[in-house]
Phi, psi and omega in degrees: 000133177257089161329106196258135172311135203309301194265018155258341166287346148259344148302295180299335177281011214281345169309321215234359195295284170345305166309284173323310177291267203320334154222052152248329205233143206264152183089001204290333181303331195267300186313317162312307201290287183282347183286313143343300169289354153297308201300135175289159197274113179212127164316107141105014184336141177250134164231158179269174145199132199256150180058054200265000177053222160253049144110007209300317183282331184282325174311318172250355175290306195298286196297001162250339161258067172293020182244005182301118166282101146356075175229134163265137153228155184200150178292349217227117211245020138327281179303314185298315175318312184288344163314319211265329165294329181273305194273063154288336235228344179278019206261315175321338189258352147285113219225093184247135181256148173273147101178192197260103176339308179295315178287341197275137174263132147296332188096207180217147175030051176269300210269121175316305211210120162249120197269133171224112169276110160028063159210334163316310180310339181281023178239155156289171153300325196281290172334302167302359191262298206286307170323297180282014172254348156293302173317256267275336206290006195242356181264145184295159157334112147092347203243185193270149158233139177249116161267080188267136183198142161295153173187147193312126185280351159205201198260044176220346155266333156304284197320306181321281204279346142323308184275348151299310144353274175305304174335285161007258164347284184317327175290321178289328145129009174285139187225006186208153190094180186263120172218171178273134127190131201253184202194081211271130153276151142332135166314304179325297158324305159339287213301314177322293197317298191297320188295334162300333182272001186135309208270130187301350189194160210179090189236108164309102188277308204216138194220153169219085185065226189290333171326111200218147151238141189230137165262101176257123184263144166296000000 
């Protein structure tokens, strides 16, 4: 089996990306939708929204904040271009970044509210342990982290594809970098992580099959 580099497996996909979420991956009429209706209605809102592809979520965030400011960042900069073709009319509001989360500084005490969409499962713990300790430092006091995500209906199936994964690598001989592949937690996990990262609370509002949203408040 062969592993394709994060952001060219979403470079090459980007024709067909929209289409594939919306009727392959389950709950998606839904998840956009209530994930949106989370985010507080505040004039001039500041949001992270890490791994934003093109923009799916910003298609209903926009039409319940439209005065919500914006920073995107994503490896794939394919996918971003298509954010500024649909939201041309968004753009004074749209701040879209290349790069890597993990690598990128977010700051400190910026943001109302930090968005993560169907892009956290490709990750370790460890790696998502380091991540959520940026996220709480950029989020102001009192303010969300949103988490839409797959995630493992139980640990034996998180474990498999972990380990399958580290096989992998191994064979392939890799030993750095980003790659596809996924490698979904337990809710139970999730939930572990953030509160180890900080965040004072932690709820599952909604599941659609493997599909879960977690609230974590700073």
């Amino acid at each position: 089996m062969k592993l394709e580099e994060m952001s060219s497996f979403f470079n090459n996909r980007v024709e067909g990306y929209e289409e594939h979420m919306m009727n392959n991956v389950a709950g998606s009429n839904i998840f956009y939708i209530e994930t949106a209706k989370l985010i507080p209605k505040a004039k001039g809102l500041k949001l992270l929204d890490l791994g934003c592809g093109t923009g799916l979520e910003f298609d209903e965030i926009f039409k319940l904040n439209p005065t919500v400011m914006v920073t995107g960042i994503d490896l794939a900069k394919d996918m971003l271009k298509r954010i500024k073709e649909k939201h041309w009319d968004k753009l004074n509001q749209i701040n879209l970044i290349v790069d890597s989360y993990f690598h990128y500084d977010i700051g400190e005490d910026i943001f109302d509210v930090v968005l993560s969409v169907e892009t956290l499962h490709h990750y370790s713990h460890e790696e998502k342990a380091t991540l959520y300790k940026k996220i709480i430092k950029s989020l102001k006091q009192d303010s969300l982290y949103i988490e839409v995500d797959y995630m493992a209906p139980n640990q034996e199936y998180e474990d498999y594809y972990f380990s399958e994964k580290k096989r992998i690598l191994v064979e392939l001989g890799i030993t750095e970098g980003l790659y596809h592949y996924d490698t979904p937690c337990t809710v139970e996990n999730q939930i572990q992580l953030l509160y180890n990262a900080g965040f004072k609370s932690v709820e599952k509002k909604w599941q659609g099959e493997n599909t879960v949203i977690l609230v974590g408040k700073k």
